[in-house]
C-alpha positions, 0 to 999 in steps of 0.5 A, a space after each residue: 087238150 089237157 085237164 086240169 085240177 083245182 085243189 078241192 078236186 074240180 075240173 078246170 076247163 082243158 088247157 091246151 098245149 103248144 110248141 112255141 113259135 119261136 122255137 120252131 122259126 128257129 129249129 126249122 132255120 137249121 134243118 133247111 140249112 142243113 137240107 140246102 147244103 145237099 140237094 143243089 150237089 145231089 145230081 151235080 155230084 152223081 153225074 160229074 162226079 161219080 160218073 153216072 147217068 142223068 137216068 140213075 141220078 134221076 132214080 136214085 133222087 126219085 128213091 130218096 123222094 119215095 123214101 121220104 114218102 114213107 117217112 111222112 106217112 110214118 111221122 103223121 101217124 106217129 105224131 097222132 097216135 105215140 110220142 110227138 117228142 119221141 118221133 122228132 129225137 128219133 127221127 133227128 138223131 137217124 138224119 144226124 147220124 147218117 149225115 155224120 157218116 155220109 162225111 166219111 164215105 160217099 163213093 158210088 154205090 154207098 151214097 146212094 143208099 145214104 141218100 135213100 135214108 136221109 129222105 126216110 128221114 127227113 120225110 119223117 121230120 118234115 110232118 113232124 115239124 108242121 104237125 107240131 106247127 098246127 098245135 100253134 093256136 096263140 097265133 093265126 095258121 096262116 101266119 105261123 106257116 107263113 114264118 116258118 116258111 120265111 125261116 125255112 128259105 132263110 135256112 136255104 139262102 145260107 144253105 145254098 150260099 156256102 154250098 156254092 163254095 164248099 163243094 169246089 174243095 170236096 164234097 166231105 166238107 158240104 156233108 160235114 157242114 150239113 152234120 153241124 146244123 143238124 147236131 144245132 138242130 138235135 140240140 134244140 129238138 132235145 132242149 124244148 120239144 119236150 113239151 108236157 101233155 102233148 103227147 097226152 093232147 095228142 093221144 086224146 086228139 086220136 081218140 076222137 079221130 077214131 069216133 070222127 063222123 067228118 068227110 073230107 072235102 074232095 077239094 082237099 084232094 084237089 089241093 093234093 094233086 097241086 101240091 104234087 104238080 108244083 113240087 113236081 115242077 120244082 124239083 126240075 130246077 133241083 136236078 135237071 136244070 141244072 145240067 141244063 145251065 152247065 151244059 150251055 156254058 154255065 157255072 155251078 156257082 151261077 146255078 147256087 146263086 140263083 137259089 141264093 137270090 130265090 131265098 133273098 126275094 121269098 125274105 123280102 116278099 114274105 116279110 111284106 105278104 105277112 103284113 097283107 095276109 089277112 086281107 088275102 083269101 087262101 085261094 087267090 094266094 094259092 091259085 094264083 101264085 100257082 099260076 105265076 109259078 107255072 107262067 114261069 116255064 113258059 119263059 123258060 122255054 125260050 132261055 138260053 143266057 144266064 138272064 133269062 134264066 133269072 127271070 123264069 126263077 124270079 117269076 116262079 119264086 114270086 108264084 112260089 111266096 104266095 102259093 107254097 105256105 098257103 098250102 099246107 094253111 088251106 089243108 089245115 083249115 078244110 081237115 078233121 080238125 082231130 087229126 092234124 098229123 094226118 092231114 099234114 102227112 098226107 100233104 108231104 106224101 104228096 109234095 114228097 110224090 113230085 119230088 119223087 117223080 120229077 127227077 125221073 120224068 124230067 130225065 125220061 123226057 130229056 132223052 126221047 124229047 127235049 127241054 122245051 117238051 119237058 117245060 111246056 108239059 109240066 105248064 100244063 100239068 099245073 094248070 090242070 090242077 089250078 083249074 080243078 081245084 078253082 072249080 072244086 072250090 066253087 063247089 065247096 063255097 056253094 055248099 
């Protein structure tokens, strides 16, 4: 919030500062376009490409998921206690400019160092971004994350679909394409992120924070654990499904296209969740699209051809439209409502935990077990915490 003064010197009452939306449907479009142009090829490449094993592909993924951690602990502290403008331009111009570099050198062992700071990053861009999403008061905090995360998957939709045919002619054309929308997104970020008393907002936000008597509630550390178990899972389909479709007689195109088709159905599904959301209590979106979501391994147990391997992926992306916007919605909604950046860093620590321990617990499990071990275990995982958190909620609700 941020006072303002009549002429004759009387205080008005706080005026308080926001982003606007459309600014940040847009900006978040660009940077998941650029993100999707990397991560399907991330392990395709290491592995076929530069030669490297399932295993060091899964560390080098699972040290640009603990990069990112860092990063997101460092974006929700910057937000909260510097300059939410300065920590955005930074952390955009770093991404920009090794991305820039990544188009001209990607030989074993530099992309891997690379990988390593564009999760830092990145990290520290996806709290900002959601931090700046929750100084959004005009409208509902449902509904803004629920477009940002349409936008987002529009991004992933383009992404995905170029990544298909770029990566078939030479890598340095994908990292040149992810430079472009990132240059796009650094515009933006530089035109009209810059928004007056936010920081001074924000700084007076911290200072209440620091004089804060709130208790967080333990289902919030429920939510946590869920949000590590499903993006835990998910990143299975980013890194080791993949090898999984190749190794039985698919293409790199038919993997792409799934995510083309994921990104199609969340527009659509989105557009029409929107119209429904008030009516929808947050744990029924996130519990139960939770248990689509892990449904979906289930079938992926049994997949051997190309359509089932559809049908797994329609199913988790129909868990994944109710379930994976609702949750930073929910965090917010139970948090210190002083420390919005807080909160937000915490939750992409931990989705940026399972990205970070998926790729090598997948690999691990894959070379002492089989696929079918590794799907039925991370189907259980989740609905470990789907339960707890159901449970925790009731608690919640009592008290």
């Amino acid at each position: 919030m941020i006072s303002q003064s009549s002429p004759d010197g009387d205080v008005h009452k706080p005026q308080h500062v926001e982003i606007k939306a459309i600014i940040l449907y847009i900006t978040t479009f660009f940077q998941s376009t650029g993100a999707s142009l990397i991560w399907p090829i991330t392990t395709l490449y290491m592995h076929n490409v530069l030669h490297q094993s399932m295993t060091i592909s899964g560390v080098v993924v699972m040290g640009l998921s603990v990069t990112m951690m860092f990063g997101n602990w460092l974006g929700g502290r910057l937000f909260d206690r510097w300059s939410p403008y300065k920590a955005m331009t930074l952390s955009v111009g770093v991404a920009l400019a090794i991305l820039i570099m990544l188009t001209f050198w990607h030989s074993w062992p530099v992309f891997a160092l690379f990988m390593l700071l564009i999760g830092f990053a990145d990290g520290l861009i996806y709290t900002l971004v959601n931090a700046y999403a929750t100084t959004i008061q005009s409208i509902d905090t449902r509904k803004v994350f629920n477009f940002q995360y349409l936008f987002m998957n529009v991004g992933v939709v383009a992404g995905t679909a170029i990544v298909g045919f770029l990566f078939d002619y030479g890598v340095q054309y994908v990292f040149g394409s992810a430079a472009i929308m990132y240059t796009v997104f650094f515009i933006l970020v530089i035109k009209y992120f810059n928004i007056k008393g936010l920081a001074k907002q924000s700084a007076q936000a911290a200072a209440r924070a620091a004089k804060s008597t709130f208790k967080t509630p333990t289902i919030i550390y429920a939510i946590l654990g869920l949000a590590f178990a499903f993006y835990m899972s998910y990143m299975l389909w980013e890194t080791v499904i993949a090898t999984h479709m190749t190794d039985l007689g698919m293409t790199t195109k038919d993997y792409s296209f799934l995510w083309t088709l994921n990104g199609i159905i969340i527009i659509f599904g989105q557009g029409l969740l929107n119209r429904i959301i008030d009516r929808l209590p947050l744990r029924l979106t996130v519990l139960g699209g939770s248990t689509l979501f892990a449904l979906s391994f289930l079938v992926l147990i049994q997949a051997k051809t190309y359509p089932m391997f559809i049908v797994s992926f329609v199913i988790l992306t129909i868990g994944e439209i109710f379930a994976s916007p609702q949750i930073p919605a929910w965090v917010d909604k139970l948090s210190d409502p002083t420390a919005k950046g807080h909160a937000q860093g915490l939750l992409t620590m931990f989705v940026s935990l399972g990205r970070a321990i998926g790729p090598l617990y997948g690999g691990l499990l894959i070379d002492g077990g089989s696929y079918k071990s590794l799907f039925a275990s991370v189907f259980i995982l989740m609905m470990f915490f789907v339960a707890l958190t159901l449970i925790l909620n009731i608690r919640h609700l009592k008290k």
